[in-house]
Residue, then its C-alpha position, 0 to 999 in steps of 0.5 A: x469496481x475496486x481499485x487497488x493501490x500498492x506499492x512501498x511505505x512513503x510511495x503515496x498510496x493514502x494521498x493519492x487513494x484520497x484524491x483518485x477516490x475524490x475525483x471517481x466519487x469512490x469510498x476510499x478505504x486504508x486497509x492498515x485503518x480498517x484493520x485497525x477499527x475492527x480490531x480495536x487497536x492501532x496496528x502497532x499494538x496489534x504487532x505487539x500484543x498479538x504478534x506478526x502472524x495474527x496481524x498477518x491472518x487478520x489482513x488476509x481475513x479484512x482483505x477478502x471482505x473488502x474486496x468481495x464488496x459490490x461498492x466502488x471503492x478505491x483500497x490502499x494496501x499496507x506496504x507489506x500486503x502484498x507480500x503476504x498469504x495469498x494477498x496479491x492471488x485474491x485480488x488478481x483473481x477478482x474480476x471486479x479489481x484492478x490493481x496499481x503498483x505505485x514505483x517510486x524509486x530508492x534514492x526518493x523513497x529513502x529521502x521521503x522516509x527518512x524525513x518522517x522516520x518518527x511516524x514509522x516504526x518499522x524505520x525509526x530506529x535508522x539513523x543515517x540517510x545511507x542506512x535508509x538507502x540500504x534497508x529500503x533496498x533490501x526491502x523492495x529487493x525482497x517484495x518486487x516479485x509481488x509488486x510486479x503482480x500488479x495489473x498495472x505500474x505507475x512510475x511516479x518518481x518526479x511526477x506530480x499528483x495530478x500526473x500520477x491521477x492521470x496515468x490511473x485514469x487513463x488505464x480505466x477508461 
């Protein structure tokens, strides 16, 4: 099986890949990491050089290879992924994935990322709190139709990582 966590930057979907993969003795596969050795270069650099589109295309390709596996393996999305292509329609027709939306909300999204903004180019250039608020907003305004997609949704606001672990686990029994 393959499971599939997505959801907005800063929502947990590496940290909790981790440790869900860790507890199934899964692989744990960050597609933005995967991208990123295949391609030879950080997924940064492949914005700049090669531009959002050949970024893009590449992601649908990886996507597909991955999920195709046989292997059992627990597959974190870029926050943007989903968004995508036809991204959310291939791992939704797949019947060897399930998909989690990791939902975090606004005011704790913002508050986590604005407190690691230097590590995120994509938010690095905001300078205020509300700033964040607003662009996040916006952001998860945009991209909630495909993160509804999702087989299941995970609240994870004030819960614990063991609280959120147990809520995946419970959906796959």
């Amino acid at each position: 099986m393959i499971i599939v966590l997505l959801g907005y930057m800063g929502s947990g979907k590496s940290t909790l890949g981790k440790e869900l993969a860790s507890v199934l003795n899964y692989k744990f596969l960050d597609l933005d990491d995967f991208i990123a050795e295949k391609e030879n270069a950080t997924i940064s650099n492949l914005f700049k050089t090669k531009g959002e589109i050949y970024f893009r295309k590449k992601e649908t390709l990886y996507l597909k290879e991955i999920i195709s596996q046989t292997d059992d393996i627990v597959l974190s999305l870029g926050g943007g992924t989903p968004c995508y292509s036809v991204n959310m329609d291939l791992i939704n027709e797949n019947s060897n994935v399930v998909s989690f939306y990791l939902k975090l909300s606004i005011p704790l999204l913002s508050k986590r990322l604005f407190a690691a903004k230097e590590q995120r180019p994509l938010i690095s250039h905001i300078n205020t709190e509300e700033g964040m608020l607003e662009f996040i907003g916006k952001h998860l305004f945009e991209r909630s139709l495909y993160y509804s997609k999702a087989n299941h949704t995970i609240n994870t606001d004030n819960k614990s990582l063991k609280e959120v672990l147990e809520s995946i686990l419970t959906h796959l029994i």
